[in-house]
Structures are given as C-alpha cells and as structure tokens.
GUNUVEX-462135 format. One record per residue: x, y, z of N, C-alpha, C in turn; residue number from 1; residue in three letters. Coordinates in Angstrom, 1 decimal, decimal comma, padded with zeros to 4 digits, always signed. Example, Ala and Ser with C-alpha at 12.3 -4.5 7.8 and 13.67 -1.06 7.14 Angstrom:
- neast nnorth nup caeast canorth caup ceast cnorth cup k r
- +013,2 -005,7 +007,8 +012,3 -004,5 +007,8 +013,2 -003,3 +007,8 1 ALA
- +012,8 -002,2 +007,1 +013,7 -001,1 +007,1 +012,9 +000,0 +007,9 2 SER
END
This chain:
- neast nnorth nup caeast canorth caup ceast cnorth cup k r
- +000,8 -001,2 +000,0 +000,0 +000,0 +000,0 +000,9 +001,2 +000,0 1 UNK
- +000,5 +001,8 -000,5 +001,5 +003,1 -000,9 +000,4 +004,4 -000,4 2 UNK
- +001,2 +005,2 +000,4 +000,2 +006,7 +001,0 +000,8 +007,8 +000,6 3 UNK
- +000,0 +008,8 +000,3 +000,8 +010,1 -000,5 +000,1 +011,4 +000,5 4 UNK
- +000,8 +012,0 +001,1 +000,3 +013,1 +001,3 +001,0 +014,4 +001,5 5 UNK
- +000,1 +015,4 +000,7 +000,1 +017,1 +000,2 +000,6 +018,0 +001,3 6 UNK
- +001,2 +018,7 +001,5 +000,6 +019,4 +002,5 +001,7 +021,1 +001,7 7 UNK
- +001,4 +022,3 +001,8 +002,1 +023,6 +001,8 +000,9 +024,4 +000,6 8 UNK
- -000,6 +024,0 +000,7 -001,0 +025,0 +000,3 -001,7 +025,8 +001,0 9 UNK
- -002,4 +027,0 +000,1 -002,9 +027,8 +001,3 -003,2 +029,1 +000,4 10 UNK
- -003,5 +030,4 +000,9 -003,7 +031,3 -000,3 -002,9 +032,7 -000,2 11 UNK
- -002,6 +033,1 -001,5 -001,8 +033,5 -001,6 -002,3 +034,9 -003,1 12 UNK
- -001,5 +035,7 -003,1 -002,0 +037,0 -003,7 -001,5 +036,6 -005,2 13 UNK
- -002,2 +036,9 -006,2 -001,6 +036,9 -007,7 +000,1 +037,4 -007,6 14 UNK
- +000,9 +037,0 -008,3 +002,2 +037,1 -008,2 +003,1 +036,4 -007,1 15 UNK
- +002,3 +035,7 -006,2 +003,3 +035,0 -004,9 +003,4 +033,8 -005,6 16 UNK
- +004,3 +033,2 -004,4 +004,8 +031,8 -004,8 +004,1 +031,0 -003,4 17 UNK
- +004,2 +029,6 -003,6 +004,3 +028,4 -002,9 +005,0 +027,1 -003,5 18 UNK
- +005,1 +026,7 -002,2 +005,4 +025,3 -002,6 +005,0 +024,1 -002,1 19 UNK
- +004,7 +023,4 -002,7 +003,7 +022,1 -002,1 +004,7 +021,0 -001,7 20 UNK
- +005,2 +020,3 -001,1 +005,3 +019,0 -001,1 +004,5 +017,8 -000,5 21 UNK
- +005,0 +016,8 -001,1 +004,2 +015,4 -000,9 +005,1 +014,5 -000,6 22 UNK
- +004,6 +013,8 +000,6 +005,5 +012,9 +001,6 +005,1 +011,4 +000,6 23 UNK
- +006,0 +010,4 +000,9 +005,6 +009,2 +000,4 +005,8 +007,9 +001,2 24 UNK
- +004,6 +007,4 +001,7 +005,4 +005,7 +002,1 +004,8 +004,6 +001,9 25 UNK
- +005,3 +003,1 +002,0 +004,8 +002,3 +002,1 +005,7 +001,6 +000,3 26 UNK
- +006,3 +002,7 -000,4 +006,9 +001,2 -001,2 +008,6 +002,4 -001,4 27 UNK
- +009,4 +001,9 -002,4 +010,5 +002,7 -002,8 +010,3 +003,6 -003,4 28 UNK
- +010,4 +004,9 -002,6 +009,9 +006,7 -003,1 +011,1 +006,2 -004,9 29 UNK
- +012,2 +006,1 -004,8 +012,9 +006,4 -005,8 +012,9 +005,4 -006,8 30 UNK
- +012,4 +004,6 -007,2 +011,9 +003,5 -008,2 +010,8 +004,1 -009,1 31 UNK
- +009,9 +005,1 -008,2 +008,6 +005,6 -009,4 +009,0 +006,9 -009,7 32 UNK
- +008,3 +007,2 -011,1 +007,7 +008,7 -011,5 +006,6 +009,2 -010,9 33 UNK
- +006,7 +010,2 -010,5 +005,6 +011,0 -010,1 +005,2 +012,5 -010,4 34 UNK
- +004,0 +012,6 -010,3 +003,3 +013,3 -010,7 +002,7 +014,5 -010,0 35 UNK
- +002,0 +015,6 -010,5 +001,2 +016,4 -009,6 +000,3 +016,7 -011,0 36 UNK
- -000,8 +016,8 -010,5 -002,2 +017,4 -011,2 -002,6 +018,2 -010,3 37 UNK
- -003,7 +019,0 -011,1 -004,5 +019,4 -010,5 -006,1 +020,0 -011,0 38 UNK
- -007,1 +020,4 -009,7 -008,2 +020,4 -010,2 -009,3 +022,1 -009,8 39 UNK
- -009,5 +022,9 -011,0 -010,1 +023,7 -010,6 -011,8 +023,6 -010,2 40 UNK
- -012,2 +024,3 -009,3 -013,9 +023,8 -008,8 -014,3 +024,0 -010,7 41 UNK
- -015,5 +023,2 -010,8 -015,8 +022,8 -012,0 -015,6 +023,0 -012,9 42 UNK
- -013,9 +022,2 -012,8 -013,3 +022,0 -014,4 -013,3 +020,4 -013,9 43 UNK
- -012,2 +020,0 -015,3 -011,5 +018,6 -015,3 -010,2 +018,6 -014,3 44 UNK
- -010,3 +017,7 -013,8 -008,8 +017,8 -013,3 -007,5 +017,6 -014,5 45 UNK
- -006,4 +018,3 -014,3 -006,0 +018,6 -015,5 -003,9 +018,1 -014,9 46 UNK
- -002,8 +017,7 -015,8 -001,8 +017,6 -015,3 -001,6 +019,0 -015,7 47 UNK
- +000,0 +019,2 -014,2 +000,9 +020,0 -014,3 +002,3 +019,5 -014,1 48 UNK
- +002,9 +018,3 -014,2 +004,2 +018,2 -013,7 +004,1 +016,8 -013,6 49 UNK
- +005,6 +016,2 -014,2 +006,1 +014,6 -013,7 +007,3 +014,5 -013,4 50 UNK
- +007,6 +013,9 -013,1 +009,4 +013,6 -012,5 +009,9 +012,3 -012,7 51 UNK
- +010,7 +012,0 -013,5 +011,3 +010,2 -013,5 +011,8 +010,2 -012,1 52 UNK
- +011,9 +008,8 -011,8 +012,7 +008,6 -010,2 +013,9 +008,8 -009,7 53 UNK
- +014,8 +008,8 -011,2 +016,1 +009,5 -011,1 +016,2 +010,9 -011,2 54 UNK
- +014,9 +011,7 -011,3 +015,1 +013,5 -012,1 +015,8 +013,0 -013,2 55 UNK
- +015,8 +012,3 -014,3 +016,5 +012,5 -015,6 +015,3 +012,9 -016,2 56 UNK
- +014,1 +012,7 -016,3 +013,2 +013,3 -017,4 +012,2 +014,2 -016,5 57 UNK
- +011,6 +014,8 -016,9 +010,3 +016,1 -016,2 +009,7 +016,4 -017,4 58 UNK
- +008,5 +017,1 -017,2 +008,1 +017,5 -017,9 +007,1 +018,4 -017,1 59 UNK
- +006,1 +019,6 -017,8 +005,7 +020,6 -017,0 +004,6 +020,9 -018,2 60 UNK
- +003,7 +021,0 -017,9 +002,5 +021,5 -018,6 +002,6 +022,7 -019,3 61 UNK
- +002,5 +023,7 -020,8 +002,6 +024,4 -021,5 +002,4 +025,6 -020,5 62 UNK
- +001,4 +025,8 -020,0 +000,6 +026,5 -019,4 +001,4 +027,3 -018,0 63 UNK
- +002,2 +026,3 -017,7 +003,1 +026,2 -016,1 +004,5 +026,7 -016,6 64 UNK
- +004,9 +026,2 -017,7 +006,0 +026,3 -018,3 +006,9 +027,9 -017,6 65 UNK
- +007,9 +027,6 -017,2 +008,4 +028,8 -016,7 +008,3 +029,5 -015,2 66 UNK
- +007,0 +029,0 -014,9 +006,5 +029,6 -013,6 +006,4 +027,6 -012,0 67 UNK
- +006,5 +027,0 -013,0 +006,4 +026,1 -012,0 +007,5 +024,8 -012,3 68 UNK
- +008,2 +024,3 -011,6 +009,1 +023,3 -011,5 +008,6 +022,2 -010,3 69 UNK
- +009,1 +021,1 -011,0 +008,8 +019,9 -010,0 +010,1 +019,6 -009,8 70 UNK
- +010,4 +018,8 -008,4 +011,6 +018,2 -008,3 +011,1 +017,2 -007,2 71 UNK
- +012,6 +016,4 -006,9 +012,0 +015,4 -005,5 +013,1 +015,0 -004,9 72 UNK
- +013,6 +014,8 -003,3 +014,6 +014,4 -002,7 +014,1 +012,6 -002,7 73 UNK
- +014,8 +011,9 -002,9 +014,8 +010,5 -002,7 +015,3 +010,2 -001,5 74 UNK
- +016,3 +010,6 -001,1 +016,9 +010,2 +000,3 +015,7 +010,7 +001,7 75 UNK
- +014,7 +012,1 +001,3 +013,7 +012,5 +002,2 +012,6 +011,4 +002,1 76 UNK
- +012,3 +011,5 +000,7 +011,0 +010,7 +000,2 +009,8 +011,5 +000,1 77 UNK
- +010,3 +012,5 -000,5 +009,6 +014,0 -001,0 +009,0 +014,7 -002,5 78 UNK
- +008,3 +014,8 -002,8 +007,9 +015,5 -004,0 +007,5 +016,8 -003,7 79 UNK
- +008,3 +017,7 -004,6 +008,1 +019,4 -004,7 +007,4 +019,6 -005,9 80 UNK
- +007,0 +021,2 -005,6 +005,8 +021,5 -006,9 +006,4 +022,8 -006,3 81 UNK
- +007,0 +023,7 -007,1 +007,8 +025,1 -006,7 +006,8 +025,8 -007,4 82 UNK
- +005,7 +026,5 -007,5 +004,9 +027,8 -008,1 +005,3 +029,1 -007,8 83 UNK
- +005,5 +029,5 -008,4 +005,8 +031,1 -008,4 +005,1 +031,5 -009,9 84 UNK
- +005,2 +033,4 -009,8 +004,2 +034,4 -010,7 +002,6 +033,6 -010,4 85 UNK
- +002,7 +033,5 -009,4 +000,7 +032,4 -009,2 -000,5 +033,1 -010,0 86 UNK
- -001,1 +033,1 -010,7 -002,3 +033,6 -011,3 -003,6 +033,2 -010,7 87 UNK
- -004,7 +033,8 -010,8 -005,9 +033,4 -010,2 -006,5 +031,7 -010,7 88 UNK
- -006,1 +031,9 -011,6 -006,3 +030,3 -012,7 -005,4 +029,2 -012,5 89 UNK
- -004,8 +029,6 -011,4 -003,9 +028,3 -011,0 -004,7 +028,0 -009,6 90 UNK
- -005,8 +028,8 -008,9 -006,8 +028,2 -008,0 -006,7 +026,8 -008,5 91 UNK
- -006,7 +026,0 -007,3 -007,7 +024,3 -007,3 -007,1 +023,6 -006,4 92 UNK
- -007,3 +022,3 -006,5 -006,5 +021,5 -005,4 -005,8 +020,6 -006,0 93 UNK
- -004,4 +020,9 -005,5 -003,4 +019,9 -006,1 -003,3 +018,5 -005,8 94 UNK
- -003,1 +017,7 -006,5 -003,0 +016,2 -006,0 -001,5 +015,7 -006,2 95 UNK
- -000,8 +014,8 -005,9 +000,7 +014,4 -006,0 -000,1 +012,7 -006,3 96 UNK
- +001,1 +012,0 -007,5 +000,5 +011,1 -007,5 +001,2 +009,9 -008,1 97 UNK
- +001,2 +008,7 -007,8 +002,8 +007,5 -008,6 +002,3 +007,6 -009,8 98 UNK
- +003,4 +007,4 -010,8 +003,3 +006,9 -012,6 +003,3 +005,1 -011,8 99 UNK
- +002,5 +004,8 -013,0 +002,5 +003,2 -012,3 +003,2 +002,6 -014,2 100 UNK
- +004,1 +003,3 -014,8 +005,2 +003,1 -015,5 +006,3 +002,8 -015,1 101 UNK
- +006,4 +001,8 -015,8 +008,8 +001,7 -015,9 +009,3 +002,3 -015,7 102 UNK
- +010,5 +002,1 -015,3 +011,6 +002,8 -015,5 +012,0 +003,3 -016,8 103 UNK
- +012,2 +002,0 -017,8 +012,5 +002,8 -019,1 +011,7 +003,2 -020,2 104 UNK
- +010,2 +003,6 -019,5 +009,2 +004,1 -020,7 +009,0 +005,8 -019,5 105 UNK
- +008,6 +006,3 -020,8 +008,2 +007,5 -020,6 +006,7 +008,2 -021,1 106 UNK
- +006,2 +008,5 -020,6 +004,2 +008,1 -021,7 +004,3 +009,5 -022,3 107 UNK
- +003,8 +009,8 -023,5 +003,5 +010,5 -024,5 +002,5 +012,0 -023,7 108 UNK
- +001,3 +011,4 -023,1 +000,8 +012,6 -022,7 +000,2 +011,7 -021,1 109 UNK
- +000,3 +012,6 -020,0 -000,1 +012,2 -018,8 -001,3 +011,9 -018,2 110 UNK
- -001,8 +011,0 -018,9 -003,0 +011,3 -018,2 -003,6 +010,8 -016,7 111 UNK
- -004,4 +010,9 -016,5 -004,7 +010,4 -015,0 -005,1 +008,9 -014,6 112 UNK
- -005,2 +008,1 -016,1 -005,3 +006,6 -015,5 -003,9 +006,0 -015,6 113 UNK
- -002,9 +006,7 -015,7 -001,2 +006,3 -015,5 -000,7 +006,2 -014,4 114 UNK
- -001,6 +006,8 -013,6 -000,9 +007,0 -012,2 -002,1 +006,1 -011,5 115 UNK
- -001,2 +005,6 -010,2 -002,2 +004,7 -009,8 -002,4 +004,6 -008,3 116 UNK
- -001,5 +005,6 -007,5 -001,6 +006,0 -006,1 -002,0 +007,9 -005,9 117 UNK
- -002,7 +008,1 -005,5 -003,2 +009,7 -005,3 -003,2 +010,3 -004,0 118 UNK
- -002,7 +011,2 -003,0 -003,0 +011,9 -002,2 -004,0 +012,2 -002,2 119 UNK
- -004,8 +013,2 -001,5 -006,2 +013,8 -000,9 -006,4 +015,1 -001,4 120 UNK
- -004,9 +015,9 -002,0 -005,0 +016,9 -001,6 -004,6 +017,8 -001,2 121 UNK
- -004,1 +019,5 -001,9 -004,1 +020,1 -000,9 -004,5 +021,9 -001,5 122 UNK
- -005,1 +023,0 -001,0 -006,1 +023,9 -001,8 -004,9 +025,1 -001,6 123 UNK
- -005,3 +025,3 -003,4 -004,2 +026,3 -003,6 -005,0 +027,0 -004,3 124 UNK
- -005,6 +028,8 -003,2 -006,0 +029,6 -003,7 -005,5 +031,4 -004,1 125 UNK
- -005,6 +031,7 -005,2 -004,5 +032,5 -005,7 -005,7 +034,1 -005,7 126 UNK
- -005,4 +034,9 -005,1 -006,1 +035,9 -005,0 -006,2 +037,1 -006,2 127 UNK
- -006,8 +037,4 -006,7 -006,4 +038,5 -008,0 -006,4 +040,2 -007,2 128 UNK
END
C-alpha cells in the first residue's frame, strides 16, 4: 500500500509563490515517476508536472512552463511542486500522484489513469 500526502497550500495573492510537497510511504519513493495534477472547482482535473525517479526526465505543462518546477529528494521521500508568478487560474486543489510506468518508458501525454496511487490533496487559492 503506498500513501501520499500534500501538504504547503494555502492562499496566496496573484504574483506570490508556494510550494507544495508530498510525503511518500509504504513502497520505494525512488523507483517511481511522479506526478502532480491538479483540479479547478468545476473543471477537469487537469496535469501540471512529472518527474522520472532519477530526475533525468520532467516535464511541466505548457501553461506552467516557466512559472512552476517539480523536483524530488529521494533520500527524504519527497515530491516538490515550486509555483511562483501564481495567477488566479492556478486556483484548485493539487494532487501528487505515482506513474504506475517503468523505469524505461516515458508516456506520450499524462494522463490520470497512469498513475495509480493519489493523495487527498491540498487547496491552492490564488487571490487577483
């Protein structure tokens, strides 16, 4: 059983930063990719960010590009989500989440039935 949980949101004025992390246990933090999505009140939940288990690949959503970075300490057993320039449209609640992929595949576009362990959660509201 693998448990994921969020915690460093909270609200914040258009132009601030946060940063989220996500604790991991119950299998090898550094063997998986992971993930962060997220979900505005009635939208889709949508990805922002992956991370191979080594940090050799990432990727970051078009939209994020520039303003948000993922990374992850393995020796903690931590996943970061660095937000800065925050816009009102980055409101929602973030999720952190395992790739339930290989090591040596990397998937085309992220979607949410790739990942197969999810956190709860955590609300990140951006003030205009």
């Amino acid at each position: 059983q693998v448990q994921l949980q969020e915690s460093g949101g909270g609200l914040v004025q258009a132009g601030g930063s946060l940063r989220l992390s996500c604790t991991v246990a119950g299998r090898t933090f550094s063997a998986g990719a992971m993930g962060w999505f997220r979900q505005a009140p009635g939208k889709e939940r949508e990805f922002v960010a992956a991370i191979s288990g080594n940090s050799d690949r990432l990727d970051i959503a078009d939209s994020m590009q520039g303003r948000f970075m993922i990374s992850r300490d393995n020796a903690q057993e931590v996943l970061y989500l660095q937000m800065s320039n925050l816009r009102p449209e980055d409101t929602g609640v973030y999720y952190c989440a395992r790739g339930r992929w290989g090591p040596r595949e990397w998937p085309v576009e992220h979607r949410g039935d790739l990942y197969d362990y999810w956190g709860q959660g955590t609300q990140v509201t951006v003030s205009s």
